[in-house]
C-alpha atoms as one frame of an Amber mdcrd trajectory, in Angstrom:
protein
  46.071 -58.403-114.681  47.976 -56.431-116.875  45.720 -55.323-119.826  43.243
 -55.219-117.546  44.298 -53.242-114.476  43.460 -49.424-116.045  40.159 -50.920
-115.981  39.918 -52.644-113.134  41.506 -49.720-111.034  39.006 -46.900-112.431
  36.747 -49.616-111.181  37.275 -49.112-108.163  38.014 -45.483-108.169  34.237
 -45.479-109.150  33.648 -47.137-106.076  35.520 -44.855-103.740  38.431 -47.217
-103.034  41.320 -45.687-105.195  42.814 -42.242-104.816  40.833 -40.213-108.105
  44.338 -37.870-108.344  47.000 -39.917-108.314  45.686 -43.273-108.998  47.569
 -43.526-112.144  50.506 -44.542-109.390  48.972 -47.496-109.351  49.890 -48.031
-112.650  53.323 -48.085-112.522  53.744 -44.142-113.581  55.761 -41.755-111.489
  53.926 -38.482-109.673  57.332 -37.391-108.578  60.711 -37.246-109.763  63.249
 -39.795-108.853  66.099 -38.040-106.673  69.467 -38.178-107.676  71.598 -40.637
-105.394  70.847 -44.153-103.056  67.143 -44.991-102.915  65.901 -47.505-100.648
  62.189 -48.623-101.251  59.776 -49.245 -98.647  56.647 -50.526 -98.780  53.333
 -51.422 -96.263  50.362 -52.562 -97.755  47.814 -50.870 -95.329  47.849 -48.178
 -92.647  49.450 -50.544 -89.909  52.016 -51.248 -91.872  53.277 -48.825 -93.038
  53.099 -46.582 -90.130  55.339 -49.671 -88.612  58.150 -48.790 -91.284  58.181
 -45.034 -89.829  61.295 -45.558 -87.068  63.280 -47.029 -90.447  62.139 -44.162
 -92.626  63.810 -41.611 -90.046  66.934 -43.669 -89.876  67.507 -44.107 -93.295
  66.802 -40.626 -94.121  69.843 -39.698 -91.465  72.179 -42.493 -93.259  71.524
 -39.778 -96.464  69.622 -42.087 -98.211  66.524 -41.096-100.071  63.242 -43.291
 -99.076  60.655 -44.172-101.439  57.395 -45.237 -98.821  54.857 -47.383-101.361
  51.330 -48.045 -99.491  47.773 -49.616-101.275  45.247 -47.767 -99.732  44.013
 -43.972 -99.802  43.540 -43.561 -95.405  47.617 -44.798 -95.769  48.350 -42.559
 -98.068  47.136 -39.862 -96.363  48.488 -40.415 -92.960  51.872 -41.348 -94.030
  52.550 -38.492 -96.224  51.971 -36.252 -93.511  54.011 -37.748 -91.164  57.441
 -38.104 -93.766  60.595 -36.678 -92.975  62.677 -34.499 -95.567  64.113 -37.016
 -97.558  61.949 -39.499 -97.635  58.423 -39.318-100.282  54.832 -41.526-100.939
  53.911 -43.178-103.890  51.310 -45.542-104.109  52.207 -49.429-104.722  51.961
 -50.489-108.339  49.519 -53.184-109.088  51.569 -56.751-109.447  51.161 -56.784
-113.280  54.024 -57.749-115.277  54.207 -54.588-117.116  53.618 -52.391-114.411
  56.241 -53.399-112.320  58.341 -53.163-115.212  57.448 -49.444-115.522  57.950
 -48.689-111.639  61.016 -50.037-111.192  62.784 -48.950-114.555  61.947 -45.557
-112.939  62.761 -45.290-109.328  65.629 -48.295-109.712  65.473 -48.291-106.097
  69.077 -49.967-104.224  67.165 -52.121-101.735  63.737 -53.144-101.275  61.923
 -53.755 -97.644  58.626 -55.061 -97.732  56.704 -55.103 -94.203  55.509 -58.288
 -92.545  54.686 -60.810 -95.469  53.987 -58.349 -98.382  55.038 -60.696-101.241
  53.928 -60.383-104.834  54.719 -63.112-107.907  55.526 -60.205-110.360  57.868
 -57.666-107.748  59.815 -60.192-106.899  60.206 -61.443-110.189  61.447 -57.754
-111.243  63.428 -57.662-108.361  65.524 -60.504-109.108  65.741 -59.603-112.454
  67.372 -56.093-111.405  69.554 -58.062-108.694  67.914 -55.506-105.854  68.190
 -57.570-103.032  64.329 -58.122-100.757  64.533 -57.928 -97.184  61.406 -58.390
 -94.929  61.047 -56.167 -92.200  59.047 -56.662 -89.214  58.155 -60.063 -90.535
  55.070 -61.643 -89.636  52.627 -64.348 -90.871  49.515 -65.290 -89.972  48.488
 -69.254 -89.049  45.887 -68.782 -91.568  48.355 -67.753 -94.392  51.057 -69.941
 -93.220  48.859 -72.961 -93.501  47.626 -71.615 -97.131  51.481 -71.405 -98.247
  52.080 -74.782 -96.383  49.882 -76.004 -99.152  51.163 -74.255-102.190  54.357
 -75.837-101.015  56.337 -75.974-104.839  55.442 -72.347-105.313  56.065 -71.081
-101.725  59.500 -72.569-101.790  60.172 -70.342-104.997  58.767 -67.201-103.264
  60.028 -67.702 -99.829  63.598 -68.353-101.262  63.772 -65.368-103.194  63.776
 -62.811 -99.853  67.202 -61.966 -99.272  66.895 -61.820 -95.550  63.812 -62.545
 -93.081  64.114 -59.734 -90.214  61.205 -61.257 -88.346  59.297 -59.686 -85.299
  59.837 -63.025 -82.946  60.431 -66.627 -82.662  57.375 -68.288 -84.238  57.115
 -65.956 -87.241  60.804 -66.496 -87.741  60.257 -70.192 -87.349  57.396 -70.305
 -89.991  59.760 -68.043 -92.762  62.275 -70.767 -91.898  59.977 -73.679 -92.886
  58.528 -72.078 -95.837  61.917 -71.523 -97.188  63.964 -68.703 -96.512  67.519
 -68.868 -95.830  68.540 -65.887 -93.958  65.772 -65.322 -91.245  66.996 -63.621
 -87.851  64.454 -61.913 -84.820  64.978 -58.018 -84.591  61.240 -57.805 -82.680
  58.473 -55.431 -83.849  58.802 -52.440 -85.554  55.407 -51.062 -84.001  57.019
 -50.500 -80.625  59.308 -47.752 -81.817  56.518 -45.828 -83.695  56.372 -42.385
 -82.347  52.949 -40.565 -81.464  51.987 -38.132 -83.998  51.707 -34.767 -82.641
  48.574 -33.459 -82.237  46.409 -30.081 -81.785  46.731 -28.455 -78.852  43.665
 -26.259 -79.737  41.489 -29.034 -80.620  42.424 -31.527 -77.435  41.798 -28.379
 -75.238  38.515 -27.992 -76.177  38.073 -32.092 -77.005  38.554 -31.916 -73.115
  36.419 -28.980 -71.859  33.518 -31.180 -73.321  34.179 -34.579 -71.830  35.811
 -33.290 -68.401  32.213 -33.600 -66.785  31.169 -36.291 -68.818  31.757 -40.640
 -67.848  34.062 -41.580 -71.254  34.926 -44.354 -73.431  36.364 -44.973 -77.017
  35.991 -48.584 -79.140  38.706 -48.087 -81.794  39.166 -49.788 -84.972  35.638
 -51.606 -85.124  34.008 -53.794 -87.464  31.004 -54.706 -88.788  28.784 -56.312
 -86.438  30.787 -54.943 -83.384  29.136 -51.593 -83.624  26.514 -52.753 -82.574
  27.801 -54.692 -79.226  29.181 -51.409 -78.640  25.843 -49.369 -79.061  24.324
 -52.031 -76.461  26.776 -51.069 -74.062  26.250 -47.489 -74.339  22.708 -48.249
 -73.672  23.333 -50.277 -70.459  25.338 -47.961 -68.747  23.563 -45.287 -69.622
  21.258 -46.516 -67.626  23.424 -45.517 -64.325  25.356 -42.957 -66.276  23.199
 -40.353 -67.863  25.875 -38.564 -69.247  27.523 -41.004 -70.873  29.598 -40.720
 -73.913  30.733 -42.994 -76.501  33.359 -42.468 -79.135  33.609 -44.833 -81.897
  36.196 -45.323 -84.732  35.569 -47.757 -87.108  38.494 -49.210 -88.854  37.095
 -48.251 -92.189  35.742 -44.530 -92.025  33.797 -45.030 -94.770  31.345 -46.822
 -92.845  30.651 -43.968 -90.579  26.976 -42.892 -91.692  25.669 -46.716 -91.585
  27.089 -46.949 -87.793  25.420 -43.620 -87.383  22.001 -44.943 -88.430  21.821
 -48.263 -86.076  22.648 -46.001 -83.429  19.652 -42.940 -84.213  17.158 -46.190
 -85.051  18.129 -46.868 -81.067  17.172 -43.502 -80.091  20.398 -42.220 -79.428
  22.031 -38.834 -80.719  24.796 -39.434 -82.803  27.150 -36.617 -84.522  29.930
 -37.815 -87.404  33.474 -36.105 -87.243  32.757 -35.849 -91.177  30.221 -33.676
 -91.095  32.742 -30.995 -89.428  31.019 -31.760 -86.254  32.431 -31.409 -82.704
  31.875 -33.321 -79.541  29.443 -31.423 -77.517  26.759 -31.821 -74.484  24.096
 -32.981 -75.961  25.591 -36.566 -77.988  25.622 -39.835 -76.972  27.303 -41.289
 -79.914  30.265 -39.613 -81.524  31.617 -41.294 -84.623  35.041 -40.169 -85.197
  35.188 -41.324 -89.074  37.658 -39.426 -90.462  41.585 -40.589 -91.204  44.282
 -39.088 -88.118  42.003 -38.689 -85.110  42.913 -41.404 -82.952  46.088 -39.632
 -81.287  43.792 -37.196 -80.150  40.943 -39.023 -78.785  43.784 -41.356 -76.940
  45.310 -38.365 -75.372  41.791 -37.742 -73.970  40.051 -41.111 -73.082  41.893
 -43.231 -70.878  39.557 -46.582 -71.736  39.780 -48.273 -75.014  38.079 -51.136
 -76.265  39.810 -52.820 -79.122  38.381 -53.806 -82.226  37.746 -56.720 -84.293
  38.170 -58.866 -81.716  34.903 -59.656 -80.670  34.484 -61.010 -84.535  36.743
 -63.867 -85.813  38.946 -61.209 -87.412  42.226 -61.256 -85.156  42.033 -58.233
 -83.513  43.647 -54.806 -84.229  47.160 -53.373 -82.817  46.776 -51.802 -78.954
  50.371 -50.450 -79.234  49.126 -46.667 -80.022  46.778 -46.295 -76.787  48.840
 -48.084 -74.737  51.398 -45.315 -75.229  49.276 -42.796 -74.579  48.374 -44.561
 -71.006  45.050 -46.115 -71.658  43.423 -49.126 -69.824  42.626 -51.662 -72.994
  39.505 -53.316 -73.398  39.873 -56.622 -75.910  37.721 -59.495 -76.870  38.875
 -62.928 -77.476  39.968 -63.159 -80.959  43.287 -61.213 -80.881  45.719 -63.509
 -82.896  46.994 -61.133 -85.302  48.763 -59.572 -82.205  49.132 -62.604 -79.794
  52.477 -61.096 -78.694  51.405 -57.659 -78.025  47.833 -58.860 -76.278  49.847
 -61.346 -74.099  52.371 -58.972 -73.130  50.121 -56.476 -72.204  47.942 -59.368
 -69.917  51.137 -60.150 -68.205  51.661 -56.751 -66.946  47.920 -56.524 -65.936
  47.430 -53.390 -68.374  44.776 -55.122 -70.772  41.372 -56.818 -69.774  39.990
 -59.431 -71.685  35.897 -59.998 -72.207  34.156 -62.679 -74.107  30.896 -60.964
 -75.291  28.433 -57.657 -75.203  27.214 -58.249 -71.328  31.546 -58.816 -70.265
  31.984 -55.644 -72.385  29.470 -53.829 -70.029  30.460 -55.277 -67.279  34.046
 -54.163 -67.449  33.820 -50.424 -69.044  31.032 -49.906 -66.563  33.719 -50.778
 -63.456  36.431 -49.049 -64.904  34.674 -45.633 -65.112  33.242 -46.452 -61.733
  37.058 -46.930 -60.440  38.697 -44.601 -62.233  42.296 -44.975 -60.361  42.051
 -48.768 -61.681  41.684 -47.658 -65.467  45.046 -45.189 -64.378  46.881 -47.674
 -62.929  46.153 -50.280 -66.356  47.080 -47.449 -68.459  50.316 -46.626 -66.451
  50.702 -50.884 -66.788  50.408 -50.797 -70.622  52.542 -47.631 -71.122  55.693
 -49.315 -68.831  54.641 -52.142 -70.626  54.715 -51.175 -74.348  58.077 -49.214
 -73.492  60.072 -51.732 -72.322  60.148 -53.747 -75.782  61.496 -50.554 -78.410
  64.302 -51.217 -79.774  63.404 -52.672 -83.258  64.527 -50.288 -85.271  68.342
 -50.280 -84.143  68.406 -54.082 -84.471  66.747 -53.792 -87.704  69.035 -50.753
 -89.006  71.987 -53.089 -87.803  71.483 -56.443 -89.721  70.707 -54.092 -92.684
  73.836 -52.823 -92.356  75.923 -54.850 -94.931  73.209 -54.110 -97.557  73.319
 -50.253 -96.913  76.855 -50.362 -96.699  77.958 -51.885 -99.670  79.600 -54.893
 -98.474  77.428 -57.056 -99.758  77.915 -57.590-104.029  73.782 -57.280-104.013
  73.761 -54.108-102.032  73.321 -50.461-102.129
């Protein structure tokens, strides 16, 4: 991509996908400057990620390192930067083009590199090696869908999969499928997204966010796709039915898609207002489409029934960790993969409720806010639940600890 990539990423800053500022990032070129003293780079591709890598960020931070956090998309970038400690700074990822690496890490010449779940690029590691800056995964993960695509590429996954220093994988089957790709040094610290504190939120705002909704039946569907909006807007109709004063929040995973969701919902007849706009929840709205980046915390601490998304699509579901924390009864469909562990966990401790289509969906919001000491006692379930597996972090923090140390020739 090299040549290319100035003009493939004002592409897609055309297209709204690339921060216009500081896009040059991307690039390879510095918008800060490099601290004096130990740097250890971090990087999540997405939101998820990289909010994952926050309980490490803190840590290092204390150790006295400095921490470079690298993410690839703007809602990331925006979110994480907020929430950084002193000490620790965003960047955006460079693009994995020869010469762009080359011109990231000949500036930050970071100590140690940890990449989150299976973020592996040809060209990084190639400059990593080359700089003998020893790769660690952290919170490792890998889909059955990718593992079967690198099962395939089996030559060139063997030369990736070897070059990761050490595999610090979130349980046994990820660890299992690192192992068979490859990787020497694999070992289970669990996942990362269990330690992830709640961001703070404001007071002001969830004071009045609940002087609207105290009178009002509630529910939220959180990180929704296309297609599922729809299922969702059904639902609202339903119960609306027996629940005049219904309201429905909806966050769709990519905010940008906030004024489409907004139109299937007026062509229904409904009355729909879009966080965007500057708009507040308020008596009259049926739909509320929270489509801006940070709000979730907030609407969490407010609603005690989620429904997950992408999970009634074939997309794997999206991570319930955040609102079980914050004590709410979880709604899922039945494509949840992506978080298997988390989903089954939850089940076991009868904090999460599975449904198989729209009319399940119904079904089950429509009993919960009928019964509302069952939706408390699932989200007292899910937030016992989601507690009892931190930890991460420390056992992360500890087999880093040659690296960070300096007992390892390769290391800091």
């Amino acid at each position: 991509m090299g040549r290319c990539a100035p003009n493939y990423l004002n592409w897609r800053v055309r297209i709204g996908k690339e921060d216009p500022v500081r896009f040059i990032e991307r690039l390879g070129q510095a918008g800060l400057k490099r601290p004096p003293g130990r740097l250890v780079w971090l990087h999540g591709a997405s939101l998820g990620e990289s909010l994952s890598l926050l309980p490490l960020v803190e840590r290092l931070v204390q150790m006295n390192f400095y921490v470079l956090v690298t993410t690839g998309t703007y809602s990331s970038a925006q979110v994480i930067s907020a929430r950084l400690p002193l000490g620790a700074f965003h960047q955006y990822g460079p693009l994995d083009a020869p010469q762009v690496i080359y011109s990231f890490l000949n500036y930050w010449r970071p100590d140690l590199a940890l990449f989150s779940e299976s973020e592996l690029w040809p060209n990084m590691i190639i400059g990593l090696q080359m700089r003998q800056i020893p790769l660690i995964l952290v919170n490792a993960r890998i889909s059955n869908k990718s593992f079967s695509r690198w099962r395939v590429a089996s030559p060139i996954a063997q030369q990736i999969f070897s070059s990761i220093n050490l595999c610090l994988a979130q349980d046994y089957t990820n660890a299992a499928r690192f192992l068979s790709l490859g990787t020497k040094d694999v070992r289970i610290t669990g996942n990362l997204k269990f330690d992830v504190a709640t961001p703070l939120i404001d007071m002001a705002e969830l004071s009045s966010l609940n002087q609207v909704i105290a009178a009002r039946p509630v529910w939220a569907a959180v990180s929704t796709h296309l297609s599922e909006e729809e299922i969702i807007i059904d639902a609202h109709l339903a119960i609306k039915q027996q629940r005049p004063g219904l309201m429905t929040f909806i966050i769709p995973r990519h905010p940008d898609r906030g004024r489409d969701i907004a139109r299937i919902a007026q062509l229904r007849g409904l009355t729909v207002a879009l966080r965007s706009l500057g708009v507040f929840p308020s008596k009259g709205i049926d739909i509320y489409i929270s489509d801006t980046v940070g709000e979730t915390a907030m609407i969490f601490r407010s609603i005690g029934l989620v429904f997950m998304g992408k999970s009634m699509i074939a997309g794997g579901g999206q991570n319930p960790i955040e609102p079980a924390k914050f004590g709410c009864a979880i709604i899922h469909g039945p494509h949840v993969e992506n978080f298997k562990q988390v989903y089954d966990l939850l089940g076991y401790a009868g904090a999460a409720t599975r449904v198989e289509n729209g009319v399940a969906l119904t079904q089950a919001v429509s009993s919960f806010l009928s019964h509302p000491s069952e939706m408390r006692r699932k989200g007292r379930a899910a937030k016992e639940a989601v507690e009892k597996f931190t930890g991460a972090s420390r056992k992360t923090i500890e087999a880093l600890g040659p690296y960070l140390n300096g007992e390892r020739g390769d290391a800091c």
